[in-house]
N, C-alpha and C positions, 0 to 999 in steps of 0.2 A: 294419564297413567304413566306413573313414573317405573323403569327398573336399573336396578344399580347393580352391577357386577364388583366386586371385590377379589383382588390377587395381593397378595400379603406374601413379600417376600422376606424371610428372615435370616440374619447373618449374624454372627455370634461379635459378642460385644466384648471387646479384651479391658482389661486395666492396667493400670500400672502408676507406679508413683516418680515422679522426678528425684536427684538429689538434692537434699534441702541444703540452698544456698544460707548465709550468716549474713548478719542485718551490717550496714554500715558506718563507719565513724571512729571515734578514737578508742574505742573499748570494742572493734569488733572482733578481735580475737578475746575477749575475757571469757566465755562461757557459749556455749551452744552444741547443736549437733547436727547430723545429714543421717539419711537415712534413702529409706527404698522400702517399693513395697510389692508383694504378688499380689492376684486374687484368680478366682475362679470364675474361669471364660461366662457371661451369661448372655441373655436377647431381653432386651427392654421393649417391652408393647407398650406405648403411653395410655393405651385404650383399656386395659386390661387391670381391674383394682388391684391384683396381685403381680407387678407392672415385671416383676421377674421368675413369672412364672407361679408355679402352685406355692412357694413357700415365701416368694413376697420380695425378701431379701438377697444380698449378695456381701460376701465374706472378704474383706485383703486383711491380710497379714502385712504388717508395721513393721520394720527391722531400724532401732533408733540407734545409734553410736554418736555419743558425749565427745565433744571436741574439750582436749585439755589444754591448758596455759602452760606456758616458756617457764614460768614460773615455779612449776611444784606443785602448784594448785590445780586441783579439779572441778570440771564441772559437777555441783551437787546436786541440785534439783531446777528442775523444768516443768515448767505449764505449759500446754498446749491445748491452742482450739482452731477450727476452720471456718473458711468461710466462699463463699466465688468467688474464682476473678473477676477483676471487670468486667473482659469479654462476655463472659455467663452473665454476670449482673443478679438480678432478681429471678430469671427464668429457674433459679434452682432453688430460690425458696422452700422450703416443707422439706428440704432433705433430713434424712434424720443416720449421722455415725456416729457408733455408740460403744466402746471398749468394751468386751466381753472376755477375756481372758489375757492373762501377759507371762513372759519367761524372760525374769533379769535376777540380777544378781543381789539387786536394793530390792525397794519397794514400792509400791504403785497404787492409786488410788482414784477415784472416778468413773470406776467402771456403772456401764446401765446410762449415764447422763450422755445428753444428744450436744455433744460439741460442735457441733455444725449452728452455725448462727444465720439467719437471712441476712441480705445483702446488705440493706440498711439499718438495720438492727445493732444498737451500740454491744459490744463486747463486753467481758466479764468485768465488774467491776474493782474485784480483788484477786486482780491475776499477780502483785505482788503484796506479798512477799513472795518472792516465789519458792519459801520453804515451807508454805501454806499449801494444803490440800481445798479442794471446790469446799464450798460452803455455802448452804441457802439457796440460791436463784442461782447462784455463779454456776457455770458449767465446764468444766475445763479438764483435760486430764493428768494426773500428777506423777513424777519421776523422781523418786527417790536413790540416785544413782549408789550411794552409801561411800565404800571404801575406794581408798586412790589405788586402784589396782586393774590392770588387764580384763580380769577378771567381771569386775562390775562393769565396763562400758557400754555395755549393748545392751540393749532392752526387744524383746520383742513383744508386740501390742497386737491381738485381732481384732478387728472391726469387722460389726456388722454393719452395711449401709442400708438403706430405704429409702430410692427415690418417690418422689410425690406423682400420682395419676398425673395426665395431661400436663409431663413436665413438656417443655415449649419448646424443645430445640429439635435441630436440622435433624433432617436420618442418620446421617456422619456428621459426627463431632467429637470434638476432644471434650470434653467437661472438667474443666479444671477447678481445682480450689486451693487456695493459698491458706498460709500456716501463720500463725501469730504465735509470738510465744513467750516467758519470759524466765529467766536463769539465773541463778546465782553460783559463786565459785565457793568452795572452801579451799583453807591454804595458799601457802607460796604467794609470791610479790602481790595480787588482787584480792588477797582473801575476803569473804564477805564484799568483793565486787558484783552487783547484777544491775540485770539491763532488761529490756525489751524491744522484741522488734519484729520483722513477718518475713517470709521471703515466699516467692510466687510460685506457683502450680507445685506444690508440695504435693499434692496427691490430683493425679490426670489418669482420666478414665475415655478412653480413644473409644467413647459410643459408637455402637451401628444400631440405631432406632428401626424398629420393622419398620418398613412403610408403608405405614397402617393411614386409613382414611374411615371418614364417618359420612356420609351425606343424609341429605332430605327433604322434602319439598314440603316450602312454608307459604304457605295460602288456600286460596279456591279454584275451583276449578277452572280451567282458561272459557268463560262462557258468556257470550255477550247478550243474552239474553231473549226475550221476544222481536225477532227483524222481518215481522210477518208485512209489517208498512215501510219499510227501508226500502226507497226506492232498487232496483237492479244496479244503479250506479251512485251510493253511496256519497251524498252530496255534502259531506263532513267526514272525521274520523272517527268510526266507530271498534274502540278498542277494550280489550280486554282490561281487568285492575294490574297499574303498574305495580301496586303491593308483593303479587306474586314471585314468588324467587325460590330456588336453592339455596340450602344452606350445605356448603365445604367444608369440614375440619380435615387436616391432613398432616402428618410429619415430615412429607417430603414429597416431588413433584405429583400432578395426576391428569390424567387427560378426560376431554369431554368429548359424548360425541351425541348428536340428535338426528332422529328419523322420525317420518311421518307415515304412517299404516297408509295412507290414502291419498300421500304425495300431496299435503295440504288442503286439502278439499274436507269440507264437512257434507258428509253423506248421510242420505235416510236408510232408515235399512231395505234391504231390496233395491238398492238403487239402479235403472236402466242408462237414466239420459241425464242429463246436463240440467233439467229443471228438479230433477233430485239431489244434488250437492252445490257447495257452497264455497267458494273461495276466499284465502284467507291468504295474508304472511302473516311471519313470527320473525320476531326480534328476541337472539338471543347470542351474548357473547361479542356483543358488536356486529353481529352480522345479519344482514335479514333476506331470509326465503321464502318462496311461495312455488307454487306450481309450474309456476312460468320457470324458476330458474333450476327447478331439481321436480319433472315432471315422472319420476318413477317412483314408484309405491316401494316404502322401507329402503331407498336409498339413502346414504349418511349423507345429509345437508349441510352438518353444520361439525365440524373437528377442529378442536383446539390442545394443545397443550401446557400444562398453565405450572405458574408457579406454586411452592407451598402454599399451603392456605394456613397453616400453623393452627394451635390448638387451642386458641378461646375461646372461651363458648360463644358466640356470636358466631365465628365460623369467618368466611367469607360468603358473600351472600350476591347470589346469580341471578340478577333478575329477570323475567321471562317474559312477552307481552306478544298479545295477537293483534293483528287492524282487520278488516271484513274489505274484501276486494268486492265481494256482490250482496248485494240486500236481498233481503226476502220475497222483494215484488215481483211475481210471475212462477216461483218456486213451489212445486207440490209441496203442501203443506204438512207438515209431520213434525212431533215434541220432543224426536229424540236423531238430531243432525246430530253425528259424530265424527270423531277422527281419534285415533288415539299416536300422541306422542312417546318415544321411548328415548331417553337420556341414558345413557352409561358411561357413568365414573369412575375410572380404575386406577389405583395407587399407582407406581409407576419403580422401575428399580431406584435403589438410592441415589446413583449417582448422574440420575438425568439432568441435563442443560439446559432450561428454557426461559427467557426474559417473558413471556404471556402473564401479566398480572391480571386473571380474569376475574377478581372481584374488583377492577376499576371501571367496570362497563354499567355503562345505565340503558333506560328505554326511554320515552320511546327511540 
């Protein structure tokens, strides 16, 4: 018998956008822009299909300003799309931001398409011309800056974002994604000058992931079956199926801890004396108890603290396994020896310390 205790602490997740750096090389002042961005504070549950609560979703606001040329010439129109940084990699696949409203002085187009790209996933493949709007498969969003004037430089864009169930990252993290993009000038010395290029963490979302955990026990019961002729001193190892385990999913650290109802002894019920119970260790977490070494009933045996177990479905996986200290011979005879184990699993604050990788442990 397994029970699992859960404490879920939650801490509200900020955003924010870096300013957007300009790509490099002989034309890197011909066209581009920086920008910034707000959003509204939320808590991301990985666990939770509505991963931001009841409406699923979370909002930043876009603020783009057109960088102009020495020249006379202005920045005209711009494409942009996203994607992870490195660091993130693939863990942020399935995001989905998606323009739903803008206030600029031109015009704009792309709204509704998911400009977020997976990691590996090549990019748009008609992001130039870039006085072209998305088209077909392309997904990108477009900036129509119009007149050389004060006036039209700024754009502002809202996004809604969607991250994806069981995204995979730490409790605390930054979640960055870089900007690709591509620009054309009207006017002055560069006219009909464009380029293309990206610059990093264009939009950084300084996550606090609840520290949410999932467990469960994968297998049979820990039961060695009929040891009615097993001598009293066990002339081999007779052990339970090393198959059995825990399974861990976790956003961020979680501690383990195990107790024995009957301080490892398999007991008949009613049991007076020493030919009614049955001695056993277990091996779990790398460590192995028995009676001999934690002889008090529901004292914790076995305490660890472990690292993430992160969120794939496989989990990390805990495996658990019994030996029989005494055999059956001489044992009042009865079909139902017991003991019940109790395991508790508990998320842990976000920001706990521990090198314990407890799904590196085996049995026996």
């Amino acid at each position: 018998m397994l029970s699992l205790k859960k404490i879920l602490r939650a801490l509200a997740m900020l955003m924010g956008m870096a300013a957007a750096g300009m790509a490099t090389g002989a034309q890197a002042q011909s066209c581009g822009v920086t920008g910034h961005a707000t959003a509204t504070p939320v808590v991301y549950d990985p666990f939770n299909p509505s991963a931001f609560g009841t409406s699923g979703t979370a909002n930043i606001t876009m603020t783009l300003k057109r960088i102009n040329t020495s020249g006379g010439g202005d920045t005209r129109y711009v494409n942009l799309y996203l994607r992870a940084s490195p660091q993130v990699g693939t863990r942020a696949d399935g995001t989905s931001i998606k323009a739903i409203s803008s206030s600029t002085g031109g015009t704009t187009s792309g709204f509704g398409l998911n400009i977020f790209y997976n990691y590996n996933t090549p990019g748009p493949i008609n992001l130039l011309p870039a006085n072209s709007g998305p088209a077909g498969s392309d997904r990108f969003f477009h900036i129509d800056f119009t007149g050389n004037n004060t006036g039209s430089d700024t754009a502002t864009v809202n996004f809604e974002v969607t991250l994806p169930n069981n995204l995979d990252v730490d409790a605390v993290q930054n979640l960055a994604f870089d900007a690709y993009f591509s620009c054309l000038v009207r006017g002055g010395d560069d006219n009909n000058v464009q380029q293309t290029g990206s610059f990093g963490n264009a939009v950084v979302f300084p996550i606090t992931v609840l520290s949410a955990l999932r467990t469960y026990y994968a297998g049979t019961a820990l039961d060695f079956g009929d040891i009615t002729n097993i001598p009293a001193v066990p002339p081999s190892a007779v052990r339970t199926d090393p198959g059995n385990h825990l399974v861990v999913q976790s956003s961020g650290a979680y501690s383990v801890t195990l107790s024995s109802q009957n301080a490892f002894k398999l007991k008949k019920p009613g049991a007076t004396t020493t030919n009614d119970e049955v001695r056993y260790s277990l091996k779990f977490l790398g460590d192995t108890v028995s009676n001999s070494t934690h002889p008090s009933a529901g004292q914790t045996a076995i305490s660890h603290t472990c690292i993430r177990a992160g969120l794939a479905s496989i989990g990390q996986q805990l495996p658990i396994q019994a030996t029989l200290i005494d055999g059956g011979d001489g044992k009042n005879p009865s079909p139902s020896y017991a003991d019940i184990l109790t395991v508790t699993v508990t998320p842990l604050i976000y920001n706990t310390v521990t090198t314990d990788d407890c799904g590196s442990y085996s049995v026996p």
